[in-house]
C-alpha positions in Angstrom: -6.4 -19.5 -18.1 -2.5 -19.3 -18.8 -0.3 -21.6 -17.1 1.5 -19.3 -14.4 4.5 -22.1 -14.9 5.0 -20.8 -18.3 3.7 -17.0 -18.3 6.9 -14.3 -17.6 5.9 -11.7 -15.2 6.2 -7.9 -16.1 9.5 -7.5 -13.9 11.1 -11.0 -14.2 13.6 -9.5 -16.2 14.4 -7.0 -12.9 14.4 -9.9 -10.3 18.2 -10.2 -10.0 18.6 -6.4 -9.4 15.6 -6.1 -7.1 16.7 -8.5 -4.6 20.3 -7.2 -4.7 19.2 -4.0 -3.1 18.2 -6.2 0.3 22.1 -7.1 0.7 23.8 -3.9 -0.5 21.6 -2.2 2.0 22.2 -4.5 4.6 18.9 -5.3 5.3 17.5 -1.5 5.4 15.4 -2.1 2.5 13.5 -5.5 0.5 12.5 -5.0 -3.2 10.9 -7.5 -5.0 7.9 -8.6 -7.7 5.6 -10.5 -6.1 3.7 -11.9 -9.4 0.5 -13.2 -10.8 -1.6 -12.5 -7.6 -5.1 -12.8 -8.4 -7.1 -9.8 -8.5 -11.2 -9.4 -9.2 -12.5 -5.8 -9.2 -15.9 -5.6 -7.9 -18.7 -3.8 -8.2 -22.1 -3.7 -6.3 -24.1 -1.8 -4.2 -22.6 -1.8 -0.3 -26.3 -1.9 1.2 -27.6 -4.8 -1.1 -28.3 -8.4 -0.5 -25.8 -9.3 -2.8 -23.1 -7.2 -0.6 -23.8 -9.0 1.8 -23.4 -12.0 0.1 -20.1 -11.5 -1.1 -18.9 -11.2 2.2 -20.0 -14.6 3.7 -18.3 -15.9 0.2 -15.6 -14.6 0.8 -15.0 -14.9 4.7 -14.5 -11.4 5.1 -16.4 -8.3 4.6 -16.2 -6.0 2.1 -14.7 -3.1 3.9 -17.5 -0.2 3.8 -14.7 2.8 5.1 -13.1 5.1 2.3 -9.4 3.9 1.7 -9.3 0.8 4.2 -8.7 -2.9 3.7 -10.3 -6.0 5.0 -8.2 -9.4 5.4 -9.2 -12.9 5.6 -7.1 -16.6 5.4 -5.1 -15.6 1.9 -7.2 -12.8 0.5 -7.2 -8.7 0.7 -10.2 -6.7 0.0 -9.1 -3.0 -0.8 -11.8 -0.5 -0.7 -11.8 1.3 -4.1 -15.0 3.7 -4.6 -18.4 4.1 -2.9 -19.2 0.6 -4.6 -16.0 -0.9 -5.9 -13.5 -3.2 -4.1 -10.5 -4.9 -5.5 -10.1 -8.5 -4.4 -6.8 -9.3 -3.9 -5.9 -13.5 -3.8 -3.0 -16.0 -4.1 -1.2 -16.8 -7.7 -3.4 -19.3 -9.6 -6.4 -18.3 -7.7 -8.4 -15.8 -9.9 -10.6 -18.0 -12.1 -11.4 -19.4 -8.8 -12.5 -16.3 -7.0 -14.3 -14.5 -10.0 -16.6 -17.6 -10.1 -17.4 -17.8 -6.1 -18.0 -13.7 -6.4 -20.4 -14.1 -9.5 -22.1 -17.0 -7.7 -22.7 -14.7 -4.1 -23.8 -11.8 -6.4 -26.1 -14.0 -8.4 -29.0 -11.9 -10.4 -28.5 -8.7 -8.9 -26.7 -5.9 -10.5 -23.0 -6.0 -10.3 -19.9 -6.1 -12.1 -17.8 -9.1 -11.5 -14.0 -8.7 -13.8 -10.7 -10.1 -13.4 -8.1 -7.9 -13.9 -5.7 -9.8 -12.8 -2.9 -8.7 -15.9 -3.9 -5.5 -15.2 -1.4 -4.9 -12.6 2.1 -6.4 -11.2 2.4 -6.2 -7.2 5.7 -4.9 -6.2 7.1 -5.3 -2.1 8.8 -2.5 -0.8 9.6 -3.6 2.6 12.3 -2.9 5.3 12.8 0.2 8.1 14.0 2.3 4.9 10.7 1.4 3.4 8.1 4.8 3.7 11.5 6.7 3.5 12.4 5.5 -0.2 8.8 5.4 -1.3 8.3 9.2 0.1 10.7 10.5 -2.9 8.1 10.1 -4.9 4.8 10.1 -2.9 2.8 12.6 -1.1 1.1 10.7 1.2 2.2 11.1 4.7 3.0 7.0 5.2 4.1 7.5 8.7 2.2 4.5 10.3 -0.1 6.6 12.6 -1.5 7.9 9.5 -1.5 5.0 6.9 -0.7 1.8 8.5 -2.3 -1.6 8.5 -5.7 -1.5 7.2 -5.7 1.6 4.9 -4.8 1.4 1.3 -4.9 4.5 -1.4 -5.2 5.1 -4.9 -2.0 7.9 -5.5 0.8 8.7 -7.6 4.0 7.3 -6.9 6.7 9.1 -9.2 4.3 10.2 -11.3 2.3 6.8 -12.1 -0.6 5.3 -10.9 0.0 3.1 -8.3 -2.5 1.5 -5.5 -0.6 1.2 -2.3 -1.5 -0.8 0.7 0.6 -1.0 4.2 1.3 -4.3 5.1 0.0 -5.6 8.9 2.1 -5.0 11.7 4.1 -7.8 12.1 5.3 -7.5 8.0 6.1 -3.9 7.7 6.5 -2.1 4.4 4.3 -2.0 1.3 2.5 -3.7 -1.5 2.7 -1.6 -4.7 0.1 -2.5 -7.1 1.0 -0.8 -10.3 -0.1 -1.0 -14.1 1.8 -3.8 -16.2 2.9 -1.8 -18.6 4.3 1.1 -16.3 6.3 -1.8 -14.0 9.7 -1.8 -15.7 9.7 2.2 -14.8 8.5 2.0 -11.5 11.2 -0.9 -10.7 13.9 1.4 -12.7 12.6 4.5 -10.5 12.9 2.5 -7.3 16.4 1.0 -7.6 17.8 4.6 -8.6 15.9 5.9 -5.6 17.6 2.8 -3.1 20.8 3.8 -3.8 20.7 6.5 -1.4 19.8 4.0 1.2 22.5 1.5 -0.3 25.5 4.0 0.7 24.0 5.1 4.0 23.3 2.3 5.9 26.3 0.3 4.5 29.1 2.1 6.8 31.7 0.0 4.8 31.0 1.8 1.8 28.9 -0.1 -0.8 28.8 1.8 -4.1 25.6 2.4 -5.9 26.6 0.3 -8.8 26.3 -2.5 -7.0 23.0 -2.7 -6.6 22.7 -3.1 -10.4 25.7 -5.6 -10.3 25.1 -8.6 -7.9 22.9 -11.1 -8.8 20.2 -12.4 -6.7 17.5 -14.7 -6.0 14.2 -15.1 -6.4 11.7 -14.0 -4.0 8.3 -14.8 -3.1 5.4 -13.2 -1.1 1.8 -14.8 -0.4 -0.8 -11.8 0.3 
């Protein structure tokens, strides 16, 4: 496995401009990469031994409701078909976790993959949050219908994206999106903050700002 020390994330190159957006909006909205979380895709039959397995390996179990998400200590387990979940861990973690899931799963049939480059996790957080990702979703992401413990697979401005509320005492949004549609997504995003950028700043921020002022770095553990 690569040394995450050494490995550049998809948006490192955004960072700067992605945390700006938290202090020309004055707090109304938090952007940020949260990179290198591990991430194992799973797949095994919900009503086998081996199911069951999984879950006592991983202290949680794997959540059996369409769309919903089951948490435990540092990991997220996102419900992603009939028999497919995506484990969801802390950076470094992903050899790790693919060898304690092929261990619970042992002989039976199953598919065991990290896919952790597959995707970059972006935060979208703040009371401006379901606001500025509405532009370009149409999930209704008013908490009473996709709060804590849901997650989807939709479109968000036109690309793929897996999104998943965080609990209720973090609110906003992880965005899991594909590697090598990041750098649009994060471009898509900052455009669409501006809006919130010169509204909730009553001194009058400009736009431009949010691609001027440096920032940062931010970090997120799941």
């Amino acid at each position: 496995m690569a040394d995450i020390t050494t490995r550049r994330s998809p948006l490192a190159h955004a960072a700067d401009r992605l945390a700006a957006v938290g202090r020309a909006s004055g707090g109304a909205l938090r952007l940020a990469e949260l990179p290198f979380l591990a991430q194992v895709n799973l797949r095994v039959d919900p009503k086998s031994a081996a199911a069951e397995a999984v879950g006592l390996a991983l202290g949680v179990p794997l959540p059996l409701e369409p769309n919903t998400v089951s948490r435990g200590g540092e990991l997220a387990v996102l419900w992603l078909g009939p028999d497919e979940w995506l484990v969801v861990g802390p950076p470094g973690g992903a050899g790790e976790l693919e060898a304690r899931l092929r261990a619970a799963v042992g002989e039976e049939p199953s598919s065991v993959v990290d896919v952790s480059a597959q995707r970059t996790t972006l935060l979208v957080a703040g009371p401006r949050a379901a606001g500025l990702l509405a532009h370009g979703c149409s999930l209704d992401l008013h908490p009473r219908s996709f709060g804590a413990g849901r997650c989807a697979q939709t479109t968000l401005a036109r690309a793929q994206v897996v999104l998943v509320p965080r609990d209720e005492h973090k609110p906003g949004f992880w965005v899991l999106v594909r590697s090598s549609f990041a750098g649009y997504l994060a471009d898509w995003l900052l455009d669409a903050a501006s809006e919130y950028v010169a509204r909730d700043r009553l001194r009058g921020v400009l736009p431009c700002e949010v691609w001027d002022v440096t920032g940062g770095e931010l970090a997120e553990q799941p």
